[in-house]
Biopython code that builds the backbone (N, CA, C, O; Angstrom):
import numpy as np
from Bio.PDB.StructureBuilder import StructureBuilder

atoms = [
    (1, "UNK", "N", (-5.200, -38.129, 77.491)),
    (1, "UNK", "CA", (-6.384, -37.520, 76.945)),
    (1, "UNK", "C", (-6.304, -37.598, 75.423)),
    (1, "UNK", "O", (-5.271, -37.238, 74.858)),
    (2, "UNK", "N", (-7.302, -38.031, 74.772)),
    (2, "UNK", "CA", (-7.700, -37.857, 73.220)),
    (2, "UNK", "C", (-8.259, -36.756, 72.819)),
    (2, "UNK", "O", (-9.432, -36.447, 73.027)),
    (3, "UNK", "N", (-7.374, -36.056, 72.174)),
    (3, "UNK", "CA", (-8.117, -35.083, 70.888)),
    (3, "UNK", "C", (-8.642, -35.066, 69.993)),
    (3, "UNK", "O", (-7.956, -35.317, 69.002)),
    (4, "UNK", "N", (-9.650, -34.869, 69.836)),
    (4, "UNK", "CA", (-10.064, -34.721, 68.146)),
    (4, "UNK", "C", (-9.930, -33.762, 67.155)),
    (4, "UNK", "O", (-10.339, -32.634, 67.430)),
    (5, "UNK", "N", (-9.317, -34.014, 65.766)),
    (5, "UNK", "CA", (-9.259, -32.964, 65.081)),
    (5, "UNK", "C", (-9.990, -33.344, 64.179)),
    (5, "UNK", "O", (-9.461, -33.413, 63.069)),
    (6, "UNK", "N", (-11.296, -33.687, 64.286)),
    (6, "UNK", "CA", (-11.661, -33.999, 62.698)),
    (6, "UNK", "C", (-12.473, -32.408, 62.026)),
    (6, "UNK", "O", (-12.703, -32.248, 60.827)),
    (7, "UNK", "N", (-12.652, -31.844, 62.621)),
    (7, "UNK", "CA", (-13.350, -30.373, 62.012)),
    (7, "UNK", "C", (-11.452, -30.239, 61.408)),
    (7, "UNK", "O", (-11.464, -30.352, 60.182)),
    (8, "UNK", "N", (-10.548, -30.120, 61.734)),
    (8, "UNK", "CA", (-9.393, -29.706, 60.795)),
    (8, "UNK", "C", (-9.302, -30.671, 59.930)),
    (8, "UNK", "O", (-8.749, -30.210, 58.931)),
    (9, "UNK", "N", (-9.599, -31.961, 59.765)),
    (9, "UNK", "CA", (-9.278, -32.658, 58.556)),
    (9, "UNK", "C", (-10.454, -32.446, 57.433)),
    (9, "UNK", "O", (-10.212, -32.376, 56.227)),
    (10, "UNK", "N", (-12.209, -32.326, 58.205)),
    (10, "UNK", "CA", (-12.971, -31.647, 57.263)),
    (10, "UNK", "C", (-12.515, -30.623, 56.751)),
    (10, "UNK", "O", (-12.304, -30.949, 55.583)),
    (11, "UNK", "N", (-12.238, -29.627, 56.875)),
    (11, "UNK", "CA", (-12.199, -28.641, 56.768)),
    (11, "UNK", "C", (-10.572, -28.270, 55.261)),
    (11, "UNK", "O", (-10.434, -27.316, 54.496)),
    (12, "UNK", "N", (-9.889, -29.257, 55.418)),
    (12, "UNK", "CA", (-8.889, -29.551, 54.433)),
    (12, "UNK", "C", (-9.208, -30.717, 53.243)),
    (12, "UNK", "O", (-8.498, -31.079, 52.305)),
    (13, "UNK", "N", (-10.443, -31.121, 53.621)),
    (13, "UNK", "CA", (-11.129, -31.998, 52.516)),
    (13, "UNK", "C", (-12.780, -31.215, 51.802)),
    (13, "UNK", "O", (-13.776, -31.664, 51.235)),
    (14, "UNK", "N", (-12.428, -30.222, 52.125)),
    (14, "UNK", "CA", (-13.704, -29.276, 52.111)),
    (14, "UNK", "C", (-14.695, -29.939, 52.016)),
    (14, "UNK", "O", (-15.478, -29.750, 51.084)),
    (15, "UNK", "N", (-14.937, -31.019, 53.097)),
    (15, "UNK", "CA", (-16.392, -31.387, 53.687)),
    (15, "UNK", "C", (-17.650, -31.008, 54.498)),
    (15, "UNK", "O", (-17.540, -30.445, 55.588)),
    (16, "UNK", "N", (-18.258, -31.168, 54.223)),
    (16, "UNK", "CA", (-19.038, -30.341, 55.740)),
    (16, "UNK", "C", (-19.495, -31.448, 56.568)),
    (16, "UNK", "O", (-19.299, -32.617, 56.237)),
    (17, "UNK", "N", (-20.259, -31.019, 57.922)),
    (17, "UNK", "CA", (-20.895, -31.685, 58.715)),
    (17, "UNK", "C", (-21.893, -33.325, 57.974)),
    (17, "UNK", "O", (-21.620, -34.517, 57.838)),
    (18, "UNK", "N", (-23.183, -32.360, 57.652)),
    (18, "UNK", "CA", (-24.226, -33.212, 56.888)),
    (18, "UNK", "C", (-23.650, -34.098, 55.573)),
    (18, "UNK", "O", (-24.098, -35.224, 55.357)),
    (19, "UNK", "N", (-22.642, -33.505, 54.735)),
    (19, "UNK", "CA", (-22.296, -34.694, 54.088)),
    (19, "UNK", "C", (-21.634, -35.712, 54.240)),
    (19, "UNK", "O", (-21.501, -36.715, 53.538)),
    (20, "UNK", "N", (-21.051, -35.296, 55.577)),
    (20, "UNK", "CA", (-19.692, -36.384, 56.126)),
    (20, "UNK", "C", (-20.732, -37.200, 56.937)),
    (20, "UNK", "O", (-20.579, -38.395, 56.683)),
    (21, "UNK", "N", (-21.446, -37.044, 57.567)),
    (21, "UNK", "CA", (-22.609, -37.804, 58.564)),
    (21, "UNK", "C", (-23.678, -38.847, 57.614)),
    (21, "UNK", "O", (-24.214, -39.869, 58.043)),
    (22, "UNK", "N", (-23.803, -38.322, 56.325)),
    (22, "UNK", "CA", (-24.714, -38.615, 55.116)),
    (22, "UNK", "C", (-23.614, -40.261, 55.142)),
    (22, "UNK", "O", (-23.904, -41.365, 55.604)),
    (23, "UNK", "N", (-22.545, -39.866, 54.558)),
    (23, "UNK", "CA", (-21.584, -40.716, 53.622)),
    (23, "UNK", "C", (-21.009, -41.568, 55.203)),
    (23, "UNK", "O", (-20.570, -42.713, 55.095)),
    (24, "UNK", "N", (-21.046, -41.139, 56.093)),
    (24, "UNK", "CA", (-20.594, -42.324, 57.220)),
    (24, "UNK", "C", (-22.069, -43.026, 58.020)),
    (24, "UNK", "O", (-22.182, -43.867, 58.912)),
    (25, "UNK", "N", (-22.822, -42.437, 57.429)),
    (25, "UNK", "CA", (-24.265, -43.354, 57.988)),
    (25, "UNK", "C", (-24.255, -43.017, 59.658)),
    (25, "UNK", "O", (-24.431, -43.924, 60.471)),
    (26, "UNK", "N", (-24.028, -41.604, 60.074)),
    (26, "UNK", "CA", (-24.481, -41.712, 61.051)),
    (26, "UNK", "C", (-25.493, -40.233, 60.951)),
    (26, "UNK", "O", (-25.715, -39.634, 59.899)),
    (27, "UNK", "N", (-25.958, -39.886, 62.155)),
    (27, "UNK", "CA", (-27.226, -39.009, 62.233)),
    (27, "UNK", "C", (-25.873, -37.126, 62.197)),
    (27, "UNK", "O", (-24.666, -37.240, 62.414)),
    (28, "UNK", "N", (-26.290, -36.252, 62.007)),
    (28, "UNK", "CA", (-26.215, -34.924, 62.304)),
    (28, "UNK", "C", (-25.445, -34.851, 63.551)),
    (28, "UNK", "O", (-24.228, -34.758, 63.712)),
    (29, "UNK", "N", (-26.469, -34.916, 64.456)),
    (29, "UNK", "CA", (-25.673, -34.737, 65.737)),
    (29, "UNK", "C", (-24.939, -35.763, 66.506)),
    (29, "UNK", "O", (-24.643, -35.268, 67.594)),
    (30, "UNK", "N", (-24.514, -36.999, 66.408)),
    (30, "UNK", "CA", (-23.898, -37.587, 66.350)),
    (30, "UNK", "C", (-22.020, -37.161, 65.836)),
    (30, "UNK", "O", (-20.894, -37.129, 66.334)),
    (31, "UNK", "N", (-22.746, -36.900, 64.499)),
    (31, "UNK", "CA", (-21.551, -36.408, 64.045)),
    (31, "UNK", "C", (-20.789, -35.006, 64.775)),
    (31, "UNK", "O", (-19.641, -35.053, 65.218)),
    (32, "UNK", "N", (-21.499, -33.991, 64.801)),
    (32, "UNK", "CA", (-21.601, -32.766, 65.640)),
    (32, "UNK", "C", (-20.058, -33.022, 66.679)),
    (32, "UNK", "O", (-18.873, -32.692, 66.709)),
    (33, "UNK", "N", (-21.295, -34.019, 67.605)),
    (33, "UNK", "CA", (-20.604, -34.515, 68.996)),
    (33, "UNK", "C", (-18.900, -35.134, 68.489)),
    (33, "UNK", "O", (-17.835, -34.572, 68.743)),
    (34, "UNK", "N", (-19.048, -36.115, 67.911)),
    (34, "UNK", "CA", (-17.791, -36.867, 67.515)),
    (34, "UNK", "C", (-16.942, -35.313, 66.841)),
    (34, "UNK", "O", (-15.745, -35.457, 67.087)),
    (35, "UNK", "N", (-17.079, -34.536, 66.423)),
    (35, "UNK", "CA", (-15.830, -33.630, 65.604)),
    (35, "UNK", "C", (-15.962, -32.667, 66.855)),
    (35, "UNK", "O", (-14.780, -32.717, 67.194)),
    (36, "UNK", "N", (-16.595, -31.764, 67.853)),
    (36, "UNK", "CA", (-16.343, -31.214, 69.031)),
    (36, "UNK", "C", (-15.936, -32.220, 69.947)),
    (36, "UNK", "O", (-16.060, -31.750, 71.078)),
    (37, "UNK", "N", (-15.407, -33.657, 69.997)),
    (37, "UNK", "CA", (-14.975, -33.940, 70.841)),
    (37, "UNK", "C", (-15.925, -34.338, 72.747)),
    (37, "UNK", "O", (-15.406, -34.740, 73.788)),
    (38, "UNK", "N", (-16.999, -34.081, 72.526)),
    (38, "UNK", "CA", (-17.960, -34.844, 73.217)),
    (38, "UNK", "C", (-18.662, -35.774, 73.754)),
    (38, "UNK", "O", (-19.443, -35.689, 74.702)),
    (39, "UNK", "N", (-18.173, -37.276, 72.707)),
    (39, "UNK", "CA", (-18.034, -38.503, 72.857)),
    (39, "UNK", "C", (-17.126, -38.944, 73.901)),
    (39, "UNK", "O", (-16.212, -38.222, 74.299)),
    (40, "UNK", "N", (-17.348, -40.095, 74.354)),
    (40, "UNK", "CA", (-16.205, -40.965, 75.162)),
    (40, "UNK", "C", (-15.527, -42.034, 74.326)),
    (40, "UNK", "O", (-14.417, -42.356, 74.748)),
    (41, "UNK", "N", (-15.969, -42.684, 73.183)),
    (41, "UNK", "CA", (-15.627, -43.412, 71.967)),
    (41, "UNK", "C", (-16.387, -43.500, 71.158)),
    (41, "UNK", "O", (-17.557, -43.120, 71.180)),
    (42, "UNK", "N", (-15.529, -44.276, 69.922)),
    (42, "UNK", "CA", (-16.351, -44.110, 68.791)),
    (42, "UNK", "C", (-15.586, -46.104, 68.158)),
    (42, "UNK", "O", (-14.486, -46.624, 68.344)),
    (43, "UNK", "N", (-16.867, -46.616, 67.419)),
    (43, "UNK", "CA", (-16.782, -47.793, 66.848)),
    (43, "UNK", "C", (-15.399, -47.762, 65.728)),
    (43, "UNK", "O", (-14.980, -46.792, 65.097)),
    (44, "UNK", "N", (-14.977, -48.908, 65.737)),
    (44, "UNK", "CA", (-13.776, -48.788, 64.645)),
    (44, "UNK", "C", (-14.419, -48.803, 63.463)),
    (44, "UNK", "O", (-13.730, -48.573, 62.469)),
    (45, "UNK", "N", (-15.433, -48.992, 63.337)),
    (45, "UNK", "CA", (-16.690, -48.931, 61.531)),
    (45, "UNK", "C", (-16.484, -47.585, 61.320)),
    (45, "UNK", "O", (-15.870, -47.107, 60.366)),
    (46, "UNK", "N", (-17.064, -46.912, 62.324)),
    (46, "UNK", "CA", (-17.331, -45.292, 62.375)),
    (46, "UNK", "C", (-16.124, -45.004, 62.083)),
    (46, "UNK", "O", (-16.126, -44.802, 60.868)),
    (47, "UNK", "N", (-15.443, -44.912, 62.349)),
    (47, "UNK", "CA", (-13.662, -44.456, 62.483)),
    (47, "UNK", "C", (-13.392, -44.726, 61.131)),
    (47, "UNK", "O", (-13.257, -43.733, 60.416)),
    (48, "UNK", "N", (-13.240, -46.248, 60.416)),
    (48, "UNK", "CA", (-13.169, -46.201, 58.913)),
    (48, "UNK", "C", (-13.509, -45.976, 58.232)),
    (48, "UNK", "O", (-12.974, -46.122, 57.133)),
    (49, "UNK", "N", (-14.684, -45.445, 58.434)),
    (49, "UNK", "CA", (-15.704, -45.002, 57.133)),
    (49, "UNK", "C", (-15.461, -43.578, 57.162)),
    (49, "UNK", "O", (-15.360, -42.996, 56.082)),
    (50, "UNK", "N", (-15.345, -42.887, 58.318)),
    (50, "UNK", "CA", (-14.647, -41.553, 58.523)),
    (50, "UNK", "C", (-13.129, -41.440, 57.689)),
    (50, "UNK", "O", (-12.788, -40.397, 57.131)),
    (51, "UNK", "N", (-12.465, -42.419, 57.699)),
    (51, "UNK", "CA", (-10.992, -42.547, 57.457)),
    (51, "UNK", "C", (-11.201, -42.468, 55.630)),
    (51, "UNK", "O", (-10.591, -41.738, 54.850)),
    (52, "UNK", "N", (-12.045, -43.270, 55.389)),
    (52, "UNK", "CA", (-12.322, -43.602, 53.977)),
    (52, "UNK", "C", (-13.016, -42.774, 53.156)),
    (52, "UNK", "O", (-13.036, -43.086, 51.966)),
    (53, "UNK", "N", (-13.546, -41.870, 53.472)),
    (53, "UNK", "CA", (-14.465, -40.961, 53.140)),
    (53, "UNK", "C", (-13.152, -39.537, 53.373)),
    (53, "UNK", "O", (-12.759, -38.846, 52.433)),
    (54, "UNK", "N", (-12.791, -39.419, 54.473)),
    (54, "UNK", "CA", (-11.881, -38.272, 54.270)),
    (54, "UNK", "C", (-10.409, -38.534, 53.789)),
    (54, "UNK", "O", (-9.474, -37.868, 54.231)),
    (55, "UNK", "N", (-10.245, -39.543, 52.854)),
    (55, "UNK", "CA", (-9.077, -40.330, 52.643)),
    (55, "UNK", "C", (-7.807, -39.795, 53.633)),
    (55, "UNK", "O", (-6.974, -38.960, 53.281)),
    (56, "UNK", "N", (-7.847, -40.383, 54.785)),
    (56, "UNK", "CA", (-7.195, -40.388, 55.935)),
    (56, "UNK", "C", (-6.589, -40.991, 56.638)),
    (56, "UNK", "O", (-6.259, -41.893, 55.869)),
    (57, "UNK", "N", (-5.919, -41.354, 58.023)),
    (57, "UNK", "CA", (-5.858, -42.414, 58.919)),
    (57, "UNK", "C", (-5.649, -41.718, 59.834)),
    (57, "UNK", "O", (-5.059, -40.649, 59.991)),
    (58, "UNK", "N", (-6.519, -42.834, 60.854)),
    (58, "UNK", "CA", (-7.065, -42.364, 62.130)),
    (58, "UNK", "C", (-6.513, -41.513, 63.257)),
    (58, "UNK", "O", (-7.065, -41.131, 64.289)),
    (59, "UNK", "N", (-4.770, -41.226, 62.612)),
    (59, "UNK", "CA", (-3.744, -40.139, 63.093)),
    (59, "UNK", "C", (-4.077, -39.002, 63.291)),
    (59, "UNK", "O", (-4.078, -38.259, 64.273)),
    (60, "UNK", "N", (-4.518, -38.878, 61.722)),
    (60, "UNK", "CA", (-5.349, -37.652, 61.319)),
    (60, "UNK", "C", (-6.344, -36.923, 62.242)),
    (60, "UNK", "O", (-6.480, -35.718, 62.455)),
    (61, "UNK", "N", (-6.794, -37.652, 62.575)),
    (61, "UNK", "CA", (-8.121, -37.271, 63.860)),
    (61, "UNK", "C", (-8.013, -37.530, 64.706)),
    (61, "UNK", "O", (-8.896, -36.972, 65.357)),
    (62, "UNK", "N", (-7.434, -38.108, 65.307)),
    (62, "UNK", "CA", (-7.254, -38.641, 67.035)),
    (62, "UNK", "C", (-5.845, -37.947, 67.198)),
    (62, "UNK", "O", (-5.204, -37.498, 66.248)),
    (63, "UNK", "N", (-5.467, -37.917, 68.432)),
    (63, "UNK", "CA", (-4.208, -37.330, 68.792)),
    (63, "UNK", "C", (-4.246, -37.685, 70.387)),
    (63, "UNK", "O", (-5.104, -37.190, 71.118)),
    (64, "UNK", "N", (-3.356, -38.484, 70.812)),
    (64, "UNK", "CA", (-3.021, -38.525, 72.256)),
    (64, "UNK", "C", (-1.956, -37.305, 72.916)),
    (64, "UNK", "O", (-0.844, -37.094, 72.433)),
    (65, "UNK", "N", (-2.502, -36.567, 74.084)),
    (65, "UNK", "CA", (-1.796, -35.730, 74.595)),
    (65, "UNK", "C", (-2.259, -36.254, 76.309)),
    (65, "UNK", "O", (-3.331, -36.682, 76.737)),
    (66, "UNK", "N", (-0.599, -35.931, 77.177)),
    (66, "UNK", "CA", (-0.756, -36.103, 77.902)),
    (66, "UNK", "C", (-1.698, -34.583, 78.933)),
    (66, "UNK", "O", (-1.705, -33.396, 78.607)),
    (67, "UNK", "N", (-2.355, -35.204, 80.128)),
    (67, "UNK", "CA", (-3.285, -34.253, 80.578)),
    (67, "UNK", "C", (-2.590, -33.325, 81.246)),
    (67, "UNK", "O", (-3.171, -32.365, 81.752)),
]
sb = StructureBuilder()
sb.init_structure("model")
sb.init_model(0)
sb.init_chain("A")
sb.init_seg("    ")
for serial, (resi, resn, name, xyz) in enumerate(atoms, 1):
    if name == "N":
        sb.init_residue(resn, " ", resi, " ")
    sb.init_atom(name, np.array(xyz, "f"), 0.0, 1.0, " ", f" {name:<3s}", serial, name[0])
structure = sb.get_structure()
């Protein structure tokens, strides 16, 4: 199973929702979904521009745990 932590990496880059969605070119709720973890995947674009914008790597936000 994949975790998402990206509300903890926003949240240590004091970003919010709408500007992180603004600066990765995707919509509001889109974004929403992707940081609660609601998605089934996400594009490796999306992922870098997320990565690049929260000067990160994709460690940072994803996390494999077994179920």
């Amino acid at each position: 199973m994949i975790c998402v932590h990206l509300d903890k990496m926003m949240r240590l880059r004091g970003v919010g929702l709408t500007e992180l969605a603004e600066k990765v070119g995707i919509t509001n709720a889109n974004m929403s979904l992707l940081k609660n973890g609601k998605v089934k995947g996400i594009r490796f674009e999306t992922l870098s521009k997320i990565c690049e914008v929260l000067s990160c790597q994709p460690g940072d936000i994803l996390q494999y745990m077994e179920a």
